[in-house]
N, C-alpha and C positions, 0 to 999 in steps of 0.2 A: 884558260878554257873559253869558248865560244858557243853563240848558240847562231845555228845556220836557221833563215828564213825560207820557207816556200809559199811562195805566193798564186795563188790559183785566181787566174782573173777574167773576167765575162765581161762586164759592164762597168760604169763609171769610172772612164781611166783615169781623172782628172783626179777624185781620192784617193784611187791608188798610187797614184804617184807622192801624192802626198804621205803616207803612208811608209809606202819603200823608201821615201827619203829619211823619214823617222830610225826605221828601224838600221840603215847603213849610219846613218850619225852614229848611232850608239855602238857602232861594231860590229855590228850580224852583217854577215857577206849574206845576201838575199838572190835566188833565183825565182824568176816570175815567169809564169805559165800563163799564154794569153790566147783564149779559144779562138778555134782556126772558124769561128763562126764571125768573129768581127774584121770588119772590110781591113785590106792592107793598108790602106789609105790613114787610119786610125791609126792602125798596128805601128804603121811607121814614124807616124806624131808622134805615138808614144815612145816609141825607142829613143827616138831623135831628143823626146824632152828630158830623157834619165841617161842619156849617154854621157854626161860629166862626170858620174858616183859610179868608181873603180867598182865598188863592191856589190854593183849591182848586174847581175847577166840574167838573158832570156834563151829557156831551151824550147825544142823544136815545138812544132803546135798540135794540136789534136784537137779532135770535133768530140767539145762537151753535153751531150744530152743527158739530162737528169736521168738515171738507173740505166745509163749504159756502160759501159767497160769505157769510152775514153777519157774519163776522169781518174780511173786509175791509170791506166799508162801516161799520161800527161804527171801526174802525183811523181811516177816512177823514173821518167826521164828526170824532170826537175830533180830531184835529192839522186840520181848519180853525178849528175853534174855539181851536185851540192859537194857530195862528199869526194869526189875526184878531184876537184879547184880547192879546196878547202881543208888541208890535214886537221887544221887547230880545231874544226868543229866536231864537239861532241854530242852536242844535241840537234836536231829538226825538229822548228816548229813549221807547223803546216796550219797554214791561215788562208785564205779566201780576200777578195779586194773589197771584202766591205767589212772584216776585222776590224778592229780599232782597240790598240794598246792601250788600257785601261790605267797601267802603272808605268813608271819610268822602266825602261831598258833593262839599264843596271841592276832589277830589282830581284828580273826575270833571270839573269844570268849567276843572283848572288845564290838563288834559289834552287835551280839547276844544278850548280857548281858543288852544294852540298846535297846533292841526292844522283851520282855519276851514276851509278847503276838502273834508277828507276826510270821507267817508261812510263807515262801518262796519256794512257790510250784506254778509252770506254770499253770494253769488251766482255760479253755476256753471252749465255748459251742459248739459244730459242726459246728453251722454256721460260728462261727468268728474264726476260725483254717482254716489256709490259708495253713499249709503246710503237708495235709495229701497227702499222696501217692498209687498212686494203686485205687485210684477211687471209694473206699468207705469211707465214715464219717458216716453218722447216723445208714448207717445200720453195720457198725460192730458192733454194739448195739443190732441189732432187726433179726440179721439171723444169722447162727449158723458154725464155723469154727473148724469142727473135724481136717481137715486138713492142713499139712503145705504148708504155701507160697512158701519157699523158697526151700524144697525138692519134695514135691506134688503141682508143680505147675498146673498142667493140670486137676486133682484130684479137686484143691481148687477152679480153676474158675468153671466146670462145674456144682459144686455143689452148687456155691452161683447162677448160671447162672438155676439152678434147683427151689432152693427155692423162684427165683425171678418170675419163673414162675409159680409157685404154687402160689405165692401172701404170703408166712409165712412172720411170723411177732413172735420173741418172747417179751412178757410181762418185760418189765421196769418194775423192784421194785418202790411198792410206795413211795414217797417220794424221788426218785431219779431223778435226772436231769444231765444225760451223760457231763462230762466236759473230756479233753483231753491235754494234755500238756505235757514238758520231762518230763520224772522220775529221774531225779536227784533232789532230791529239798531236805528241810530242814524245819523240822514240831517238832511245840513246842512239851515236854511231854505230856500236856493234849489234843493235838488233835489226837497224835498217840492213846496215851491210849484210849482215845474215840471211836478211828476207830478201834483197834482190840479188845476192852470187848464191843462192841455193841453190844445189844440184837438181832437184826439181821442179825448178823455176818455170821451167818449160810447161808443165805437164799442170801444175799449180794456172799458170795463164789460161790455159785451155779449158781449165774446168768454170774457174771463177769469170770467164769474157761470158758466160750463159748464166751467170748466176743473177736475178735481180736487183737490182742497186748493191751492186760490189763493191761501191767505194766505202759501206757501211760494214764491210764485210771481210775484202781482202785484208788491207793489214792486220784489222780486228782478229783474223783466224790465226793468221801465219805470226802474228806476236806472243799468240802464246805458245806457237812452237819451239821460236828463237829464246826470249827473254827469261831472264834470270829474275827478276824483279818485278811483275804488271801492278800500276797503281789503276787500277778500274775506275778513273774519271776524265774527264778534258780538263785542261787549264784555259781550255774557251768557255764564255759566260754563253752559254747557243742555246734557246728555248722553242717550242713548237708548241701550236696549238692543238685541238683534237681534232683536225683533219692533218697532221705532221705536218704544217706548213711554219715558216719559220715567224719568230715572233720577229716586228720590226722596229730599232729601239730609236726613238724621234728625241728632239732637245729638250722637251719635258720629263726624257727619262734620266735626266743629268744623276739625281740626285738616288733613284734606284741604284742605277750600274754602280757609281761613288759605294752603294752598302755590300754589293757582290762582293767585294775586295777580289777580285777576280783580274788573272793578267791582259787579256785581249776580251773583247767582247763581237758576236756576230747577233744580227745582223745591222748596222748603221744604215740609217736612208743619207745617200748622199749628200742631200741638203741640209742636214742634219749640222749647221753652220757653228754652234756652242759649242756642239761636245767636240767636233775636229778642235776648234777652236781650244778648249780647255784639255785636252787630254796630248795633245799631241805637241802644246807648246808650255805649259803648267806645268813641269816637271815635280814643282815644289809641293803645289797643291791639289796633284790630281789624286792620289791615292795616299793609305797609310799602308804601313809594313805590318802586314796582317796575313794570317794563311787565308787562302781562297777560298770560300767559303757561299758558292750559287744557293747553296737551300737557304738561308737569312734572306731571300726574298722568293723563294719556292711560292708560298703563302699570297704573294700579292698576283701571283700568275695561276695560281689554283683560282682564285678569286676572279682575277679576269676569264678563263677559260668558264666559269659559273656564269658568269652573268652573259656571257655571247653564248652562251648555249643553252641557258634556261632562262636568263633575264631575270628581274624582279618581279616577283611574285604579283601579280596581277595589275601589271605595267608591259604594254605592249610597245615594241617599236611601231612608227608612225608608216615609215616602207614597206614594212612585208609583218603577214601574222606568222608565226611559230608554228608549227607541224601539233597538230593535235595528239596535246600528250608530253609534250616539251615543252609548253610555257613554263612549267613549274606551279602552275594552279592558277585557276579560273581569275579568284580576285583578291584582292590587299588586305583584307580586314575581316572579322569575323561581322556578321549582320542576321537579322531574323526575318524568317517569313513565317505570317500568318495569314492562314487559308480556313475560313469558316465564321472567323470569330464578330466579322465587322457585321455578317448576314444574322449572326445569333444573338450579339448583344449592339445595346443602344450604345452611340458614342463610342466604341471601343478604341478608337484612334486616341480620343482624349483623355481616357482613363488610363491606355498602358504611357503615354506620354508622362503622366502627373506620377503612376508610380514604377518606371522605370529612370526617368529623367533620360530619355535617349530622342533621337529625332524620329520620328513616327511617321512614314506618309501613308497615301490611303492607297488606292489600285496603281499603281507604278507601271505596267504592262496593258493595263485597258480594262476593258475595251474603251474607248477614246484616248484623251491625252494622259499623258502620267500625271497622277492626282500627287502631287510634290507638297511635302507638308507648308499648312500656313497658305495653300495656296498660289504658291510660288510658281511663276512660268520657267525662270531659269534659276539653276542652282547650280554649286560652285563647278569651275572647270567651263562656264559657260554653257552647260548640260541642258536642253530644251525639254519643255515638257511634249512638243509637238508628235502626233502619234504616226507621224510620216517618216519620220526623221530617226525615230523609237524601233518603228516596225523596219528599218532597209536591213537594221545588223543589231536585232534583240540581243544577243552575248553581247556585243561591244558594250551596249547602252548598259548593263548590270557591271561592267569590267568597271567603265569610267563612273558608274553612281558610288561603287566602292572606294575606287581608286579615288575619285575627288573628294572626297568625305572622310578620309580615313582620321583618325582619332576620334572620328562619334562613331559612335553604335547606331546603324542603320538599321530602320522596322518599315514594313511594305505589306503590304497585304497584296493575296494573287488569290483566284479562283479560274475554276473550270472557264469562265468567260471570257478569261483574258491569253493572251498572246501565249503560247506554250514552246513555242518553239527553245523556251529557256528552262522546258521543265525538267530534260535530264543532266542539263548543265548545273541546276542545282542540287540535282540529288547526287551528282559528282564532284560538287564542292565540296572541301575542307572544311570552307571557313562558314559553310552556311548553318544556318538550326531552323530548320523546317515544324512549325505546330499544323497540325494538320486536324478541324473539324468533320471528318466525314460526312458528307449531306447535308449539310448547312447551305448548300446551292439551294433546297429547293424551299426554303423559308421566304427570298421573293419572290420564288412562284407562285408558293402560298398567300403570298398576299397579291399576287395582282388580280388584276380582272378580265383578261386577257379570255377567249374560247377556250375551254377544256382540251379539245384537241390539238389544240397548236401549246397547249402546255403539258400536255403527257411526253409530243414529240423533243421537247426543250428539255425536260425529263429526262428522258433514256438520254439524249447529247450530251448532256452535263455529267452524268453521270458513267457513261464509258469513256468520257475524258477525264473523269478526277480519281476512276479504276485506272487509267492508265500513268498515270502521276503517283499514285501509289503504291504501284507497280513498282516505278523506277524508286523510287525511295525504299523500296525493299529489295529492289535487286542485291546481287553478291559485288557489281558495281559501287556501288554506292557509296559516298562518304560524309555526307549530308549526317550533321544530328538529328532526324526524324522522332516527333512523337505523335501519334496516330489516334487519335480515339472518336468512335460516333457518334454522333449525334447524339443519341439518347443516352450514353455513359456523360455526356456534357451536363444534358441537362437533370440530370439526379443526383450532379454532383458537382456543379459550375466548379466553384473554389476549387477543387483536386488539381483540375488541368488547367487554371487559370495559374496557380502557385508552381506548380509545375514547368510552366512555361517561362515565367517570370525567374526562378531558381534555376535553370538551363542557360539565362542569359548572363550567369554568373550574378544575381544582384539578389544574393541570399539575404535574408532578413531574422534576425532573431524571433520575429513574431508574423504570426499569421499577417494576410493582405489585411490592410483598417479597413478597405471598400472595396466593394466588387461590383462592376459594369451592372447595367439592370439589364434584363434577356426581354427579349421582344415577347409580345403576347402571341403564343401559339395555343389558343383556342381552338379546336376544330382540326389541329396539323394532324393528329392520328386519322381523323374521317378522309382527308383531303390524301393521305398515303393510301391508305384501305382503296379510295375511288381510283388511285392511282393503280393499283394492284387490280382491280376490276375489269379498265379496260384495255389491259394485257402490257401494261410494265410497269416492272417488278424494280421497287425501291429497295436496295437493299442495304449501301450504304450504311444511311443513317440509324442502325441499330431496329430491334422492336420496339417500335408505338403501338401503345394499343389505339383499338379504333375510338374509343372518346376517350378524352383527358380533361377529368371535372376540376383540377385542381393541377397548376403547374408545380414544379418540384424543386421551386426557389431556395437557397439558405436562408434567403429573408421571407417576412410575410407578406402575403400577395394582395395586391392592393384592391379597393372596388370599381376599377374601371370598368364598366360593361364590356364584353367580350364582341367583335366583329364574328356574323354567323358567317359560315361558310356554304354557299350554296354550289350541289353539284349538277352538272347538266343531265338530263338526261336523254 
């Protein structure tokens, strides 16, 4: 018994030849198909350099365009000439010029030899083809593709987008049932012979030259008319990404293909110098005698297809950013923002530092440069604290604070003052845990000295900004761990939302906080809201103060510093 080769060839003849000399060494009489798109001038090189090897012949040419019919007819001439010049062979294998025998010869024919009956062709019905591309399956079947995808694109959609609206529909031969799958496969003598002397050979060509990429499709249909036997896979190692474009296997793939135990593998990069090298003169040690077996590295191309289409998690390519929505998440590591607590209590930078043990900075978004803990101008990744640099691309600068820092627990403080344009970015992060003081904006108001009326207007701004941030953190958007409380539930109750905050960042404690931040003296803040409310805006925020507060509502006892009075204008 023998296994006949057909060789489909475009590009890099110089492999190919390498190649068809491989497979006639071993015995395959080989027919080679060489597209009528490459110059005579090559054509003829090439003939002229394989004209020594009896068992090698070339049938007529055809014009190969991706998802046209010449691929088939070029397939169809080559294996009649196969099986016409060739009694002994009972199998066709149908390979491509940038195949590459993965195992010896011999191993493929021993293999063959015990399975006369089975055809090794991918073939599956519309429904159960999961990896068709471009949006149509049943009807590349039943509406009609004059032109091409890949040159007439605009041409090919509005003409399918024409006959969809006419409702056409072309006539399925009887007796057909659309199946789909690669076309590299490997079909005994009498299922080929079958499919090219069928009496409806004719009528079968006419239907299938309009069908869209036939070459996926013709034999695939008409083998399960013929065959006695269908094994529904390839014995090519042939993978695609999620645009179906073909994976391309380089010298670093040496040791992959080697786990395939697979007989031929597509697609080889020509220069791909190793593996011709080890596969094609290695007899000994290029493969074990093993069933074929492409899913034993399924897993590592699921993997690849993950990271070219979603990346790592809050790691951008340096060339181009990802489609919003497709990074796979904003940033690398989980981190906390807190908004209120720096305006509420003294030191609060240095007290959640001592008892979280995490790296703490202060305003990271502004207003001026990012307050980087410790004072630091640059931090790691080369990160600037500079607020020119901060403000060109605010997502970038929160991607790279996470991404360079990642194994510490990142803490930042942000209010209504500073740069917002990250404010829905973090309430659509994962990894973020939002503490949110409500109205704690206006405690330096409170304390400055600034004209009443250039502080009520700073008022209402602050304040339909930090409504708007808590908005997005409450949106149905939202993925942000947000916890929200006002001001005056703060201060009636510091400890609740301080432990609270602290027990979010995961760093439970068997026992209450031992200390808690000291709260600034708001003396007067209930008069200075009421004055606010007087001349027409409305605090609302920060919960109800009453208008005097003789006494703050510390856990601890309140000391006897004299109180700052608050004078209002009038």
């Amino acid at each position: 018994m023998s296994v006949g080769i057909v060789m489909l060839v475009h590009t890099a003849l110089g492999r190919a030849e390498q190649v068809a000399r491989h497979w006639a060494a071993a015995g395959c009489p080989v027919v080679i198909h060489v597209d009528a798109k490459v110059s005579d001038r090559r054509y003829k090189a090439f003939r002229e350099a394989l004209s020594d090897v009896a068992l090698i012949r070339f049938s007529s040419r055809h014009v190969c365009t991706w998802g046209a019919w010449g691929i088939v007819a070029a397939t169809q001439d080559a294996c009649e000439m196969l099986l016409g010049d060739h009694a002994e062979v009972q199998h066709v294998f149908l390979s491509s010029g940038s195949c590459l025998p993965l195992r010896p010869v011999d191993e493929l024919k021993t293999y063959l030899a015990a399975r006369p009956r089975t055809d090794f062709i991918e073939s599956a019905t519309t429904a159960d083809v999961p990896w068709t591309v471009g949006g149509l399956d049943e009807e590349r079947f039943t509406l009609r593709f004059p032109f091409s995808w890949k040159t007439q694109r605009r041409a090919f959609d509005r003409y399918v987008e024409f006959q969809r609206k006419l409702g056409f529909r072309r006539r399925i031969p009887d007796g057909v049932v659309p199946h789909m799958g690669s076309q590299w496969w490997c079909l005994t003598r009498q299922t080929l012979q079958a499919i090219l002397t069928d009496p409806q050979r004719a009528e079968y060509d006419r239907y299938f030259r309009k069908v869209w990429i036939p070459d996926e499709s013709y034999f695939q249909t008409l083998a399960r008319k013929h065959s006695t036997h269908v094994e529904s896979r390839s014995l090519t190692l042939s993978k695609f990404d999620f645009q179906g474009k073909p994976h391309i296997f380089y010298d670093d793939h040496l040791q992959l293909l080697r786990r395939s135990d697979c007989f031929v593998a597509r697609k080889i990069w020509p220069h791909a110098n190793r593996l011709y090298r080890v596969f094609l003169t290695d007899a000994e040690g290029a493969m074990k005698r093993r069933e074929p077996n492409p899913g034993k590295i399924d897993r590592i191309f699921s993997t690849a297809s993950e990271r070219r289409t979603r990346g790592r998690t809050g790691l951008y390519m340096q060339s181009r950013f990802p489609r919003e929505g497709w990074e796979g998440g904003l940033t690398g590591a989980r981190y906390s923002v807190f908004q209120g607590f720096t305006e509420l209590f003294e030191d609060f930078e240095a007290w959640l530092s001592r008892t979280a043990g995490c790296r703490v900075h202060g305003q990271i978004f502004g207003p001026g440069d990012a307050e980087f803990s410790g004072g630091q101008q640059v931090i790691n990744g080369a990160l600037t604290a500079k607020a020119a640099l901060r403000d060109h691309s605010p997502r970038t600068f929160l991607t790279n604070l996470i991404w360079n820092t990642r194994g510490e627990r990142q803490c930042f403080q942000y209010s209504p003052r500073a740069n917002q344009a990250v404010a829905w970015d973090m309430a659509k992060d994962g990894n973020a845990h939002v503490s949110v003081i409500a109205g704690a904006w206006a405690v330096p108001l409170f304390r400055t000295r600034r004209p009443f009326e250039e502080i009520r207007r700073e008022a209402a701004r602050l304040q339909r900004i930090e409504h708007e941030f808590l908005d997005a953190l409450r949106s149905p958007w939202a993925k942000a761990r947000a916890q929200i409380w006002s001001m005056a539930e703060v201060v009636e109750a510091p400890s609740e939302a301080l432990q609270a905050s602290i027990d979010e960042m995961g760093l439970r404690t068997a026992r209450r906080l031992p200390e808690l931040p000291e709260m600034r003296d708001l003396t007067g803040f209930g008069a200075f809201l009421q004055s606010l409310k007087n001349q027409g805006m409305h605090p609302y925020l920060m919960g109800d103060f009453p208008a005097e507060v003789d006494e703050p509502a510390q856990d601890e006892e309140p000391d006897d510093k004299p109180r700052r009075p608050y004078m209002v204008k009038k």
